[in-house]
C-alpha positions as CSV (number, residue, x, y, z in Angstrom):
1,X,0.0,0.0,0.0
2,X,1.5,3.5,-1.1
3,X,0.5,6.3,1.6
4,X,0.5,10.0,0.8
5,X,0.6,12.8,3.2
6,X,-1.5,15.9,2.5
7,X,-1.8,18.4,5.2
8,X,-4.7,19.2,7.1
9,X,-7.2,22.2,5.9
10,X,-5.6,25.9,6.0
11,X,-8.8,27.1,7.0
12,X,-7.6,30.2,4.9
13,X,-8.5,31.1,1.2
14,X,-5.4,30.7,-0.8
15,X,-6.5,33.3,-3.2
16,X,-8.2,36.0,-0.6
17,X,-6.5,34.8,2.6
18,X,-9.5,35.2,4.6
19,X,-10.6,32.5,7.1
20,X,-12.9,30.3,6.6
21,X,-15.8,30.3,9.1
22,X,-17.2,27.3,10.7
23,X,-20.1,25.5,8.5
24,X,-18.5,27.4,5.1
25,X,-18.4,25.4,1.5
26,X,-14.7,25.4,0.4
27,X,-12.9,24.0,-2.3
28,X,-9.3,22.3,-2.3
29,X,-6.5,21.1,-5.0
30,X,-4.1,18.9,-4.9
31,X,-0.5,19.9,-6.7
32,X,2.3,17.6,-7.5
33,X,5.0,20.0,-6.5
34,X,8.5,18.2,-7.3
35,X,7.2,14.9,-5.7
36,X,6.0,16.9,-3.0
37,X,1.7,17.1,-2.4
38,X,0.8,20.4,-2.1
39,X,-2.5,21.5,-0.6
40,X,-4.5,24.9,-1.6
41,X,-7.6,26.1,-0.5
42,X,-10.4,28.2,-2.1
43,X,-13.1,30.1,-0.9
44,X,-16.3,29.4,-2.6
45,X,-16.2,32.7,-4.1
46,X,-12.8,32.8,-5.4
47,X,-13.2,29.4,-6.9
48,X,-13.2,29.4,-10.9
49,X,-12.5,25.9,-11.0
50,X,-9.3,23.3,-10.7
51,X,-6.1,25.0,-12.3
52,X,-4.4,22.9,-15.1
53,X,-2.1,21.4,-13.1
54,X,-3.7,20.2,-10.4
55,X,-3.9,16.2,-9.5
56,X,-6.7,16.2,-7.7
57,X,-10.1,18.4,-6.7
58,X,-12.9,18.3,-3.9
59,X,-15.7,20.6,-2.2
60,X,-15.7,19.9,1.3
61,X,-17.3,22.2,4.4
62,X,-15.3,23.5,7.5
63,X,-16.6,21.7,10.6
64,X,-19.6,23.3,12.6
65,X,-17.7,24.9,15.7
66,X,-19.4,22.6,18.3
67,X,-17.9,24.0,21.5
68,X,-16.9,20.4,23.2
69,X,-13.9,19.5,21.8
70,X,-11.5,17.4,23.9
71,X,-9.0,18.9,25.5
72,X,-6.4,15.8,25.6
73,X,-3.6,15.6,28.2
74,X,0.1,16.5,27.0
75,X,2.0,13.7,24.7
76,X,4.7,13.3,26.9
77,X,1.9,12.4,29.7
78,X,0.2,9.7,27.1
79,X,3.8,8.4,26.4
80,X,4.8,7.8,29.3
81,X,1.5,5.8,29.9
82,X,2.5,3.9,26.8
83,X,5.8,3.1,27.9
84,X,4.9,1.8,31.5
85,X,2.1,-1.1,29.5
86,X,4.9,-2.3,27.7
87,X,5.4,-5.9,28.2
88,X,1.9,-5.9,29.9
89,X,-0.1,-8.5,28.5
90,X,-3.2,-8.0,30.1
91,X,-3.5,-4.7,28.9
92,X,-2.1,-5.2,25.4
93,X,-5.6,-4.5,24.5
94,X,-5.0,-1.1,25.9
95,X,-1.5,-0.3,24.6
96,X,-2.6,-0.5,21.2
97,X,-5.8,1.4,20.7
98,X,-3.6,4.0,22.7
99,X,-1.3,3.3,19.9
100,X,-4.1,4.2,17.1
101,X,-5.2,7.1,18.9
102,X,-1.5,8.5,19.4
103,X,-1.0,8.0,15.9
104,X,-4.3,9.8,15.4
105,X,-2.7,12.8,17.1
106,X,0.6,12.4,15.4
107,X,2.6,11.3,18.0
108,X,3.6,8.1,16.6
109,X,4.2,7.2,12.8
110,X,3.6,3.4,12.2
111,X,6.7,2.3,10.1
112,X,5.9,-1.3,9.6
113,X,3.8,-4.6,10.2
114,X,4.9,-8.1,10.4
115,X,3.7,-11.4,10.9
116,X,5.2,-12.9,13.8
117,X,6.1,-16.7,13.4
118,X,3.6,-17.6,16.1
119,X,0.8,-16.1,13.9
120,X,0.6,-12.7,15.4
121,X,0.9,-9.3,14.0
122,X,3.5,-6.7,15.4
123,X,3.3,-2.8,14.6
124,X,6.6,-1.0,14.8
125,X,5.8,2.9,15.1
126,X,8.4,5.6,15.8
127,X,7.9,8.5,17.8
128,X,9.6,12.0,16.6
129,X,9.4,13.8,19.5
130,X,11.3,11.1,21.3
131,X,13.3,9.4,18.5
132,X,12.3,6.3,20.0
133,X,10.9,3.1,17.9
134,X,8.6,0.9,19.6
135,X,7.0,-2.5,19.1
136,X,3.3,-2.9,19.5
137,X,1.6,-6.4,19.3
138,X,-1.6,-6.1,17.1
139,X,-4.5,-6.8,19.7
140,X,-7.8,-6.0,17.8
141,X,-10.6,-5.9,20.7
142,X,-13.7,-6.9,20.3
143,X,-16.7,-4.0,20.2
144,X,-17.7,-4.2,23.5
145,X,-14.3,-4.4,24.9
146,X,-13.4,-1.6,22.2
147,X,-16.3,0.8,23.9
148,X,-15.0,-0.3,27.4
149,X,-11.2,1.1,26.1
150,X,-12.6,4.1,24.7
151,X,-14.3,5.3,27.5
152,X,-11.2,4.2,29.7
153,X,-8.9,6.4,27.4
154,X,-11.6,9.3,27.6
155,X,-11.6,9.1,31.5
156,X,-7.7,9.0,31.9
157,X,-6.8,11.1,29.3
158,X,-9.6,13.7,27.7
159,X,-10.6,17.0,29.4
160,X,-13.2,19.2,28.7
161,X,-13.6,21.3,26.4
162,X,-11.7,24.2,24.9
């Protein structure tokens, strides 16, 4: 599988510079730039369709400002959770969707994923801030147990809102 990384939403008019409000129709392009994606976005009224040499083309709308967003405890705080579970087999469950959710938040980068002779997978994720590699058995929960996680992760490591 090829992955591509395309930055997040300016929230900004490329052409205009204004920002884009909560709930606003925008449009967005996609440039091959040298082997590098580059990302513009367009207003509604400043868009006059895709340039020539664009890759790519979408309308999309800026999220409704909902006023709850999660306020989630510092990364070094969430690492150092990580860390401690490792080697913890009863809460391998809990290591990894930890994993997902730091790599979610780009803390960690998953780099690879092998089968392990025993019939397991393993995830092998780096972490930037850190330059530290980790290994992360692949322990897919069930739903329930996937709800009971979630609402774990929310209580340790989610505040209220901004």
């Amino acid at each position: 599988m090829i992955e591509f990384e395309i930055q997040r939403c300016t929230r900004h008019c490329v052409v205009t510079g204004r920002e884009l409000k909560p709930g606003e129709e925008y449009y967005t392009v996609l440039i091959d730039d040298g082997g590098q994606w580059r990302r513009l976005d367009y207003a509604s009224e400043a868009w006059h369709g895709p340039p020539d040499d664009c890759v790519a083309w979408w309308r999309a709308r800026i999220p409704p400002s909902s006023g709850t967003r999660k306020q989630w405890a510092p990364d070094d705080i969430m690492l150092h959770c990580f860390e401690e579970l490792e080697g913890d087999a009863q809460r391998a469950d809990f290591r990894y969707v930890l994993a997902l959710l730091m790599m979610r938040r780009r803390i960690l980068r998953l780099e690879t994923t092998e089968r392990m002779p025993d019939g397991t997978e393993r995830a092998t994720l780096y972490c930037p801030k850190r330059d530290a590699v980790y290994g992360v058995p692949v322990v897919l929960p069930d739903e329930a147990r996937l709800q009971v996680l979630q609402q774990e992760i929310d209580r340790l490591f989610a505040g209220g809102s901004s």
